[in-house]
N, C-alpha and C positions, 0 to 999 in steps of 0.2 A: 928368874922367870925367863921364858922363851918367850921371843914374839914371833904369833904365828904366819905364816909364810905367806908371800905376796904372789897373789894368782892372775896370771894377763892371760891376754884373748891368745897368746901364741901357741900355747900347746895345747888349746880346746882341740877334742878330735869330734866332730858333730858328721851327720851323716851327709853322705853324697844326694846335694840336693836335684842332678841330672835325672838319678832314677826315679824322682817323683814325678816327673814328665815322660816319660818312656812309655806310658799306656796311648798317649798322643799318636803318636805314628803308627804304632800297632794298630788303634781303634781305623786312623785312613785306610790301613791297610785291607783291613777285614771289608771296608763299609763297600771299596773300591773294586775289591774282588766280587761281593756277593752283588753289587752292579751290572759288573759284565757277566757275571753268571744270568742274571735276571734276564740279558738282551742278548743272548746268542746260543740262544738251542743250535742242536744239530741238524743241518742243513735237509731237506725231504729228499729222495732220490729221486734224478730224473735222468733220462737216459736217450743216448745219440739216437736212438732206431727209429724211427719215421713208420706210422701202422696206418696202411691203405685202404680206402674204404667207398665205394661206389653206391648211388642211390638215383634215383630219378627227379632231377628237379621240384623243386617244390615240396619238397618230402625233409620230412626231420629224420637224422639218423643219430641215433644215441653212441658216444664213442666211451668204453669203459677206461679209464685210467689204471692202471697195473700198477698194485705195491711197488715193486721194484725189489730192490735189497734193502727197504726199512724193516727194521727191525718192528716190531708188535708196538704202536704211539698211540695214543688217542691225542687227537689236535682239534683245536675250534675255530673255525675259520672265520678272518674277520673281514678280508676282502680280496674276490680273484679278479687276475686281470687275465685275458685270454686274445691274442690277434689273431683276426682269422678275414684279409679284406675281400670285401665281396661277398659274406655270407652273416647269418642275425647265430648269434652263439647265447646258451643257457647254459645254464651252470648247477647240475644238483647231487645230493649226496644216494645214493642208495644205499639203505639197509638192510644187514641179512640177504647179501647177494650178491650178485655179480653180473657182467654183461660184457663181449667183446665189442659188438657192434650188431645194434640192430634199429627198426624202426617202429617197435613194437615195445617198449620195456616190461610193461604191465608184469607181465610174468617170471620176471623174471629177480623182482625185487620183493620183500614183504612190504617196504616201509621206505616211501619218494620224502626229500625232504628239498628246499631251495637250500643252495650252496652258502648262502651267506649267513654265518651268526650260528653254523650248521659243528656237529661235531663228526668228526671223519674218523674211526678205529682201521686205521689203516694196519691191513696185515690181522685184525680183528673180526672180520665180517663185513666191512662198510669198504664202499669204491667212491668215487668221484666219479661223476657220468657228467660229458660235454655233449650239448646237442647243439649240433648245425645246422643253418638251412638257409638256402639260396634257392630262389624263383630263376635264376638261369642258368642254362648248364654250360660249363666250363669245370677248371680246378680249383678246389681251392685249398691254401698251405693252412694250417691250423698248428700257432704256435704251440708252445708251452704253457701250461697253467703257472701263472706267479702265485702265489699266494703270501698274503699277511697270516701271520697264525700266532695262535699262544699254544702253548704246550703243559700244560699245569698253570706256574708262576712265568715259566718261560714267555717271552713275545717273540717272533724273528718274522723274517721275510726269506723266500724259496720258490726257486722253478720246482716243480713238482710233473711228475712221468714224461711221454716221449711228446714229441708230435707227428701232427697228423694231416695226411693229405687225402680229402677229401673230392670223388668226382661226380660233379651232377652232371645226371646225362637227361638228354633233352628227347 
């Protein structure tokens, strides 16, 4: 009779228990990227050039904001900030239209919306329109439009077109 043969833990070959943890750091991976995907859309374009604009005190003048080089977005704004000292600034979107500067818009938009909570197809048909107005005449500089925005899933923050100096004349 043979006796059968004696089996130790030494030459078990069992699997690589590492790779059962491997989906770990992958899964950070993934969760980390699609994060900063969430918070960092592409920046709005706004641009060095400074657009002049004259009106007589006491008078609102609508100042059109220019695509720029964006490409065709639809964005939903969730809050602009605008400096402009010395003068009361409004914030609206027009749609299906356009406007360089005037003090009349009516005609020139189908469809006034407030700026805020507002969706803007930039490069689409829809502008951003700032209105100004100061009771005294002098100048006045009119920053940049900041804007919070979401962009689909996207959220970001963005100067958005040029600014603007405005002169009331008296």
């Amino acid at each position: 009779m043979t006796t059968p043969p004696v089996v130790t833990g030494d030459l078990d070959v069992g699997r690589r228990r590492w790779l059962r943890w491997l989906w770990i750091p992958v899964l950070a991976v993934v969760v980390a990227s699609a994060w900063w995907w969430a918070f960092h859309p592409s920046d709005l374009s706004s641009s060095g050039r400074t657009i002049e604009a004259r009106v007589k005190a006491g008078q609102t003048v609508y100042l059109g904001v220019p695509a720029g080089d964006d490409k065709a977005r639809t964005v939903t704004i969730h809050s602009i900030k605008i400096s402009a000292p010395g003068a009361e600034v409004s914030t609206w979107v027009c749609h299906d239209g356009a406007i360089a500067q005037t003090t009349r818009p009516e005609p020139f938009c189908k469809k006034w919306t407030g700026a805020k909570n507002a969706r803007l197809a930039i490069g689409g048909g829809d502008q951003l329109v700032i209105g100004v107005t100061s009771d005294t005449p002098g100048v006045v500089e009119v920053g940049r439009a900041h804007l919070d925005f979401s962009d689909g899933l996207q959220r970001g923050s963005s100067d958005f077109g040029p600014t603007f100096r405005v002169e009331f004349l008296g």
